[in-house]
C-alpha positions as CSV (number, residue, x, y, z in Angstrom):
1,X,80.3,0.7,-32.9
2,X,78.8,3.8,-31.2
3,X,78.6,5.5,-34.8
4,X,77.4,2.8,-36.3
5,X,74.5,2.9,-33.7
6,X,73.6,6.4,-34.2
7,X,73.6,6.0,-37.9
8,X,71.0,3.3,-37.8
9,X,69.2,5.5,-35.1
10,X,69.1,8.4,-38.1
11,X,68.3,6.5,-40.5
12,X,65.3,4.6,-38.8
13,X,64.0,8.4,-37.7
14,X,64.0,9.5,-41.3
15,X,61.9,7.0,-42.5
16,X,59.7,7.5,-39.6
17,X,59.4,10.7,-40.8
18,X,58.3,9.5,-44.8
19,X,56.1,7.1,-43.2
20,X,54.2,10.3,-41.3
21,X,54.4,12.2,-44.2
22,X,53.2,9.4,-46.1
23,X,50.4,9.0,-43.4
24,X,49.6,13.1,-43.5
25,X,49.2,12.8,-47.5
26,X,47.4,9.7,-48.2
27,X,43.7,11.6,-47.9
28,X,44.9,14.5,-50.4
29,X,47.0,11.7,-52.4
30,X,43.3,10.0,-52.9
31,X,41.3,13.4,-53.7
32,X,43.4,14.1,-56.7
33,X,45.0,11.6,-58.2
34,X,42.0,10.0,-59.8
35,X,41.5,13.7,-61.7
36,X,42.7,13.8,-64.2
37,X,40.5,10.2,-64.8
38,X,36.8,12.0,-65.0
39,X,36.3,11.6,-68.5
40,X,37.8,8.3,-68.8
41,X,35.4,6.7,-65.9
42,X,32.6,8.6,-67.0
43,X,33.1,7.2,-70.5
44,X,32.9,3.2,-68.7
45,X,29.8,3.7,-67.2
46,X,28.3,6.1,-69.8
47,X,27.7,8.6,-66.8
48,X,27.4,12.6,-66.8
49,X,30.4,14.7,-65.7
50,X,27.9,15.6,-62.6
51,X,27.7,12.1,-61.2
52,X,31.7,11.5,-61.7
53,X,31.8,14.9,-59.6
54,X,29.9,13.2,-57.1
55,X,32.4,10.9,-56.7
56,X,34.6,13.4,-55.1
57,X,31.6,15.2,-53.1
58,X,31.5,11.4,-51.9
59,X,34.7,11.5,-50.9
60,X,34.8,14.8,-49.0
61,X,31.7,14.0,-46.8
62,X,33.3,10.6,-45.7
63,X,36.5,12.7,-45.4
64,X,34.8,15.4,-42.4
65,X,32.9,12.6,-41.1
66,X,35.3,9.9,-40.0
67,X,37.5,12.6,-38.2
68,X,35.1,11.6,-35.5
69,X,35.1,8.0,-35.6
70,X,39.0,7.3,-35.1
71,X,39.1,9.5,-31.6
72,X,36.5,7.2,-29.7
73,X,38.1,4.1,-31.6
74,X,41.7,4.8,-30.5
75,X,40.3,4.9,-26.8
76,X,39.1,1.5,-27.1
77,X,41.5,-0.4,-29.5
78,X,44.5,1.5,-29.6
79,X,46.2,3.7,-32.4
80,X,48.1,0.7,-34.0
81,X,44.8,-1.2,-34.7
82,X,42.8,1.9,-35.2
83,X,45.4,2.8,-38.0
84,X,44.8,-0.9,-39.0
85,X,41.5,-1.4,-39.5
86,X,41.6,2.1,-41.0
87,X,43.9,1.4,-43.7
88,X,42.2,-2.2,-44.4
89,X,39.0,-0.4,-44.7
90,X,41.1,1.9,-47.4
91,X,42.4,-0.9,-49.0
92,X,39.0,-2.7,-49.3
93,X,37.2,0.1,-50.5
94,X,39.9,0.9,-53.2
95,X,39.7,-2.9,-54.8
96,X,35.9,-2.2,-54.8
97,X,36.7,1.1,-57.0
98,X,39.0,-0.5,-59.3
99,X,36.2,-3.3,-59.5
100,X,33.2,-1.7,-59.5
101,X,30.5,-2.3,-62.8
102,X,28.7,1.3,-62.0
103,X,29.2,5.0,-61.1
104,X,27.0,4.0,-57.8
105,X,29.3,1.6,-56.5
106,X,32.4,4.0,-57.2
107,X,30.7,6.4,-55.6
108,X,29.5,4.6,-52.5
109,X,32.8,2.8,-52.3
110,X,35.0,6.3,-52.4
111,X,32.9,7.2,-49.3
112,X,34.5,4.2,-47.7
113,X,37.7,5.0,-48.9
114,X,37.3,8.6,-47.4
115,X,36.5,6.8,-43.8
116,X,39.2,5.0,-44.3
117,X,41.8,7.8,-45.5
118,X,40.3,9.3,-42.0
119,X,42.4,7.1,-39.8
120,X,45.8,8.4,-41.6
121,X,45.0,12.0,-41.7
122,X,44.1,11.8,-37.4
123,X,46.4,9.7,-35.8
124,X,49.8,10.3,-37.7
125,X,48.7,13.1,-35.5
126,X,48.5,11.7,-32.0
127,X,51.6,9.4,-32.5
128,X,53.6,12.6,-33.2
129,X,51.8,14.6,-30.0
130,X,52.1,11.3,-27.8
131,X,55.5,10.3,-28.8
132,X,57.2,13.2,-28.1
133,X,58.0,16.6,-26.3
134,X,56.4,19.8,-27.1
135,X,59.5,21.1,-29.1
136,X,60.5,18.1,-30.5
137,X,56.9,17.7,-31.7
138,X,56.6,21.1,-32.9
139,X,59.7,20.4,-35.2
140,X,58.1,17.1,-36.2
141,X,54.7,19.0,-37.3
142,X,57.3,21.9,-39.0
143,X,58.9,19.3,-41.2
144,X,55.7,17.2,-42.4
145,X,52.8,19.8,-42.7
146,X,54.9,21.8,-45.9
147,X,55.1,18.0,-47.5
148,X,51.3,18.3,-48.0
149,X,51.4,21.1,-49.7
150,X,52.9,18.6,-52.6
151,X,49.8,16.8,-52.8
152,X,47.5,18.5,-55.1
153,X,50.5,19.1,-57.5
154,X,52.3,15.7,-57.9
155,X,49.2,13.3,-57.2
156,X,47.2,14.7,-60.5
157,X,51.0,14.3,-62.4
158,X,51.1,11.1,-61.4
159,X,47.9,10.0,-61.9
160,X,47.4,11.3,-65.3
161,X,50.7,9.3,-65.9
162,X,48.8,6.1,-64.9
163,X,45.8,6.2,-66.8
164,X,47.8,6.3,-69.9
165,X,49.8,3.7,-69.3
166,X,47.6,1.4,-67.6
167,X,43.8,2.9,-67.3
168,X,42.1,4.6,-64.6
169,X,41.2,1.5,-62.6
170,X,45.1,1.3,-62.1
171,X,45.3,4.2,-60.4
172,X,43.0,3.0,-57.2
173,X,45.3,-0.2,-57.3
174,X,48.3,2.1,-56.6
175,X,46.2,3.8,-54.1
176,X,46.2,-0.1,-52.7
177,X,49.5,-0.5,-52.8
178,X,50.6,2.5,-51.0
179,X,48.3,2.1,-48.3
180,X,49.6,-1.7,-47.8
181,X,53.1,-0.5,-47.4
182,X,51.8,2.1,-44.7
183,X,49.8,-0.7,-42.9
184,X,53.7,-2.6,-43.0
185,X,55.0,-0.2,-41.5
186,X,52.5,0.2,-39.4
187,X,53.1,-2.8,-37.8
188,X,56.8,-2.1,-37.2
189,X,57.0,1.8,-35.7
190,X,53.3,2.1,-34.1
191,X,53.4,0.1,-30.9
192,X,50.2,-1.9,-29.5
193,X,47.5,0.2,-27.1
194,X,49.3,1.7,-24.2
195,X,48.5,2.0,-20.8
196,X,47.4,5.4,-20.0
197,X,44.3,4.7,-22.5
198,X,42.8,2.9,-19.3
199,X,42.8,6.1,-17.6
200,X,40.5,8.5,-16.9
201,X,41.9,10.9,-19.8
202,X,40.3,8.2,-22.1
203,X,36.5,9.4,-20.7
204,X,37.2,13.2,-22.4
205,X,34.6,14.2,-24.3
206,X,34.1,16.3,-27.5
207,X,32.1,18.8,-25.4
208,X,34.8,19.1,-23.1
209,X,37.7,19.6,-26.0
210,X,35.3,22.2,-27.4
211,X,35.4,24.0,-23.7
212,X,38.9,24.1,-23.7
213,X,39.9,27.7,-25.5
214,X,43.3,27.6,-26.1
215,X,42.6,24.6,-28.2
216,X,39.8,25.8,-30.1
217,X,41.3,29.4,-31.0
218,X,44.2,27.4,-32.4
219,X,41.6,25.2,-34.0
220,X,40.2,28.5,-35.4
221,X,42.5,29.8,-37.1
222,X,43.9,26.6,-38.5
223,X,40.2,26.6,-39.7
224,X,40.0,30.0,-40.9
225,X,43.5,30.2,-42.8
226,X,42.2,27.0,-44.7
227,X,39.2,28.5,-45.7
228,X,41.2,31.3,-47.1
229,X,43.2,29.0,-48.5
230,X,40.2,27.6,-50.7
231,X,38.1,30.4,-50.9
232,X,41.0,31.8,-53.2
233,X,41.3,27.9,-54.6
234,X,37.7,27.5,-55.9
235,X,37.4,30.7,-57.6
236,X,40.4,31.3,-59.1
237,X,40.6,29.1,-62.2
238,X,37.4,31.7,-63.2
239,X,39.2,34.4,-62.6
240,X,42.0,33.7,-64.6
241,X,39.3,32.5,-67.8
242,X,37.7,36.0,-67.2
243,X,40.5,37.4,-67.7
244,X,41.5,35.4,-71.2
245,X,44.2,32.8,-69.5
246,X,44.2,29.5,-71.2
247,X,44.1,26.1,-69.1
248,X,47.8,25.1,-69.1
249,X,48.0,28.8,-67.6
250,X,45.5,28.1,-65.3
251,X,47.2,24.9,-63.9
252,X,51.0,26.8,-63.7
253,X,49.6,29.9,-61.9
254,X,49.2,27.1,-58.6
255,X,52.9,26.2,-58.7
256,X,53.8,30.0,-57.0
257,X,51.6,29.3,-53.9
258,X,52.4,25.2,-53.5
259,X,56.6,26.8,-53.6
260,X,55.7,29.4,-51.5
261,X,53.4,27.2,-48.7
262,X,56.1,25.2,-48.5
263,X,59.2,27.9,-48.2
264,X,56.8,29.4,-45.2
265,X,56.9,25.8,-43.5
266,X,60.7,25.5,-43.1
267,X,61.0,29.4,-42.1
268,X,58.6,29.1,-39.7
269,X,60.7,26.8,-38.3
270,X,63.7,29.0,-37.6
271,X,61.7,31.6,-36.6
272,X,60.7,29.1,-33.8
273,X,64.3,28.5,-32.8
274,X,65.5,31.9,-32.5
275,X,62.2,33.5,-30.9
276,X,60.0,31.0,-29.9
277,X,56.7,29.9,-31.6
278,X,54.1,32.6,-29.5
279,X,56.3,35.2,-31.3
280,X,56.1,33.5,-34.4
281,X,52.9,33.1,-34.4
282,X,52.1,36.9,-34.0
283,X,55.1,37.8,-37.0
284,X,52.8,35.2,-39.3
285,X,49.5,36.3,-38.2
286,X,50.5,40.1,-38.9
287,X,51.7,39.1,-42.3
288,X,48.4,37.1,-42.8
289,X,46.3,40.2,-42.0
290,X,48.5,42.6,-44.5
291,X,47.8,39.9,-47.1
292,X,43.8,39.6,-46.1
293,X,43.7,43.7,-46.7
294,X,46.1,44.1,-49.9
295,X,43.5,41.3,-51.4
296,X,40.6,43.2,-50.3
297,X,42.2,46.2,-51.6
298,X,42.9,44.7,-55.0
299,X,39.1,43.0,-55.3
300,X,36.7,45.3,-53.5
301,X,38.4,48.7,-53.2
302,X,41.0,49.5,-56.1
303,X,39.9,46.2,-58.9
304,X,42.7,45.8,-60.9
305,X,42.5,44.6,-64.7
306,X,45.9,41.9,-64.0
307,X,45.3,39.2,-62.2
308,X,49.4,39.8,-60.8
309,X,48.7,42.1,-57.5
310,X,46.1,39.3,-56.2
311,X,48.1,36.4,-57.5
312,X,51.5,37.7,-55.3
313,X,49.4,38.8,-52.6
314,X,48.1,35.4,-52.3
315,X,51.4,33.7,-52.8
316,X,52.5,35.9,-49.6
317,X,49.5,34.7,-47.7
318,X,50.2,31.1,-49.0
319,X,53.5,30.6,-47.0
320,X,52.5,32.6,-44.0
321,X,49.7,29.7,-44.3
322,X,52.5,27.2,-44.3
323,X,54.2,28.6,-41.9
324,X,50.8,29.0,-39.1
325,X,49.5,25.5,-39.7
326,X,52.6,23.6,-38.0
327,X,52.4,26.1,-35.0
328,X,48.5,26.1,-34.0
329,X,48.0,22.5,-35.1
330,X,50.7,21.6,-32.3
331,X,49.6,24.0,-29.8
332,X,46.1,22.7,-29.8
333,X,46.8,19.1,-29.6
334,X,49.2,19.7,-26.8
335,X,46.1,21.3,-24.9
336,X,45.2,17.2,-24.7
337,X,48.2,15.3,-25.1
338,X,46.9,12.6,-23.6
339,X,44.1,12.1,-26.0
340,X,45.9,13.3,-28.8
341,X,43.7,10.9,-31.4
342,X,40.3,12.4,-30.4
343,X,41.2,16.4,-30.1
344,X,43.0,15.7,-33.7
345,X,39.8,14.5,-35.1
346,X,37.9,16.9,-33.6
347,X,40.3,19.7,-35.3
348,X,40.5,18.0,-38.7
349,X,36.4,18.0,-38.6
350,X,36.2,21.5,-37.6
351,X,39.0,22.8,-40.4
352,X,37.4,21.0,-43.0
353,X,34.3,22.4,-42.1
354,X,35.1,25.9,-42.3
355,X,37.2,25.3,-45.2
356,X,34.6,23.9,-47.2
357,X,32.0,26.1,-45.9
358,X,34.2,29.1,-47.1
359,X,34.3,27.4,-50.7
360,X,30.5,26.8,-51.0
361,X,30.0,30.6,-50.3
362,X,32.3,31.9,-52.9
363,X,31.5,29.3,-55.1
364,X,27.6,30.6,-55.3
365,X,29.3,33.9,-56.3
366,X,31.9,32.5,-58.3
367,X,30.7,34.6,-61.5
368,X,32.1,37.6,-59.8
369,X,35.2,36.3,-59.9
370,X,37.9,38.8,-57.8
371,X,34.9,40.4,-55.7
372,X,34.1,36.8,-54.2
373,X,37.3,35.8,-54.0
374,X,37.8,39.7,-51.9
375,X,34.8,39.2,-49.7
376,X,35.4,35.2,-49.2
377,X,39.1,36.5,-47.6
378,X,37.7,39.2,-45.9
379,X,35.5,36.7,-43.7
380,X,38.1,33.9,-42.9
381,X,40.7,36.9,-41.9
382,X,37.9,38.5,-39.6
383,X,37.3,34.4,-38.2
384,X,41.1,34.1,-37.7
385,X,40.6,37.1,-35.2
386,X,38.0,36.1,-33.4
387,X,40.0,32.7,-33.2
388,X,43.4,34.8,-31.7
389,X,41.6,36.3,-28.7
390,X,39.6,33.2,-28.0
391,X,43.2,31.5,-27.8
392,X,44.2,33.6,-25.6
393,X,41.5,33.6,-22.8
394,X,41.4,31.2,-20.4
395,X,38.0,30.5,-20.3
396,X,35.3,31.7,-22.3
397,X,33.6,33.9,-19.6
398,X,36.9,36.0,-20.8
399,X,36.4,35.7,-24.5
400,X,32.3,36.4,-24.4
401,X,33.4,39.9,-22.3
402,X,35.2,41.2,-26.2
403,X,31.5,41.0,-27.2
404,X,29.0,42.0,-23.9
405,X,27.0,45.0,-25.0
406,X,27.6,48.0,-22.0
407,X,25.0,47.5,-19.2
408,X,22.8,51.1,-19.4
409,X,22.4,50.8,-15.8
410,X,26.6,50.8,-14.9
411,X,26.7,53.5,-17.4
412,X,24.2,55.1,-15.6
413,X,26.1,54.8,-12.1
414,X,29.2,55.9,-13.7
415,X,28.3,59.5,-14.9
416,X,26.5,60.4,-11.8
417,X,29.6,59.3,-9.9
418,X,31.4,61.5,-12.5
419,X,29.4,64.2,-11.8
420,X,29.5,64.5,-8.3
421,X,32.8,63.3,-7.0
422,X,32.2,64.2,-3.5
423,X,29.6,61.9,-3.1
């Protein structure tokens, strides 16, 4: 009877864990499995390739800025019906999609969709942070974060599968489906608003997450390491034309750092159990900042004509990536357990920020190819820096002292006292 019990317990823990995973890749499942669908949608409304693009820009602005709204919202309604009314708002906008007569309401309904998508990508989050201890959650975050990573490979397969078979408006009425079966399960593993949102941890305020600097290093270099990430991302596919690659090439030189991203998220994890995840964290960050120079070596200093030393270099940096994000996602949101939905938010807005700010700025220089892609690195590796001594301060009177220009007048004080010791 007793392992009968514990089997069921097992069983109902691992589909927890889809349904977070599930949760964690519903905003990236959106961004790309309509791809490979531009030229078909842009041929149904007779559009230019530049408004179908919009389409996605739509999607990414409504993707940064409902990271704010579900924090506030889980304070007042809870994180079951804030996950609700997120996923409805997904569903709703997706019909519209499949529905819609024009590239303006596609585009003005994927914005909705993107708010939507918001309330997945934050409080899958919190429940894990809320629900559990900090090691327990840390192995949580260590076994979902690499599944992510799976995303941007599969969702385009699948996709493209779709709209032959059944046309591109299909693919937005699987996007439907899937988040209908999430908002089941909702229902049955996310319990209804607890009592600890009535007290006064529910009054924090983003100014006061932002003062906290444990959590906003970690925030920092989650940030930065993203914005490696796609700085490499978004200028890559030119690289590889300047240097006479075809297409197909193009799309099976990605497969090396999706492998590797996700190898460095399950050895991360036992790292973690044989040294602890502080430790960790340095190993991974040292290995980050030997990839950040061998890149810079291979774009700015010593260019080479193969594309090979950047494209293992990166692959190395990929799974340290994999490997970081589990560790410094969990140790911010631990700085506010108890509002776990709003400092998640918070962190999500800020990565995708610098993420996508990195990717503007090498994509205005994306002729250059390697040299961007060099001097794109260069800056997120210098940010991730700046983001491990903030972490480590415990206030930031103590980080702003790594920056104070010497006072003339101490200086001053100090030679004469060198000078004349007797006095």
């Amino acid at each position: 009877m007793k392992t009968s019990s514990n089997t069921f317990a097992n069983i109902k823990f691992f589909v927890f864990l889809f349904y977070l995973a599930m949760l964690s890749m519903l905003g990236f499942i959106a961004t790309d499995m309509y791809l490979p669908a531009f030229k078909a949608i842009e041929g149904s409304f007779n559009s230019t390739p530049s408004q179908v693009a919009m389409s996605l820009t739509c999607f990414l602005a409504g993707l940064a800025l409902g990271q704010l709204l579900y924090g506030p919202l889980v304070n007042k309604i809870g994180k079951r019906w804030a996950l609700i009314f997120g996923l409805v708002v997904f569903v709703i906008a997706s019909v519209f999609i499949a529905n819609s007569d024009s590239i303006l309401m596609l585009n003005t309904a994927r914005f909705f969709q993107a708010i939507g998508a918001c309330s997945a990508g934050v409080i899958w989050q919190a429940i894990v942070v809320e629900k559990y201890d900090t090691d327990k959650a840390q192995s949580v975050f260590s076994n979902i974060m690499p599944l992510v990573a799976l995303s941007p490979a599969l969702a385009p397969i699948l996709g493209a599968y779709i709209l032959s078979e059944l046309g591109w408006r299909a693919i937005f009425i699987s996007l439907c489906i899937i988040a209908f079966l999430l908002l089941l399960m909702t229902l049955y593993f996310v319990p209804g608003k607890s009592q600890h949102q009535h007290s006064e941890h529910a009054a924090v305020s983003y100014g006061h997450i932002l003062k906290n600097t444990r959590y906003l290093g970690n925030v920092v270099i989650f940030g930065a390491c993203s914005g490696a990430f796609f700085a490499y991302l978004t200028v890559w596919p030119i690289v590889m034309e300047q240097h006479g690659y075809l297409a197909k090439e193009i799309g099976l030189s990605f497969i090396p750092q999706t492998i590797m991203f996700i190898v460095g998220g399950y050895a991360s994890k036992l790292l973690i159990k044989r040294i602890g995840a502080n430790q960790t964290l340095n190993i991974l960050l040292s290995v980050f900042g030997a990839c950040v120079v061998s890149i810079v070596l291979f774009t700015l200093v010593f260019p080479e004509s193969t594309i090979f030393p950047l494209l293992i270099s990166f692959s190395i940096l990929a799974a340290a990536n994999g490997a970081i994000y589990p560790i410094v996602v969990n140790s911010a949101l631990q700085q506010f357990s108890q509002n776990a939905a709003k400092a998640a938010g918070l962190q999500n807005f800020l990565q995708i920020s610098i993420a996508f700010g990195a990717s503007s700025l090498v994509a205005v220089w994306a002729s250059v190819g390697e040299v961007a892609i060099g001097w794109g690195i260069l800056g997120c590796g210098i940010l991730v820096i700046a983001g491990y001594i903030l972490k480590s301060q415990q206030e930031w009177g103590d980080f702003a002292k790594h920056f104070t220009k010497p006072d003339t007048a101490r200086v001053g004080v100090t030679s004469s006292v060198e000078q004349n010791p007797a006095d």
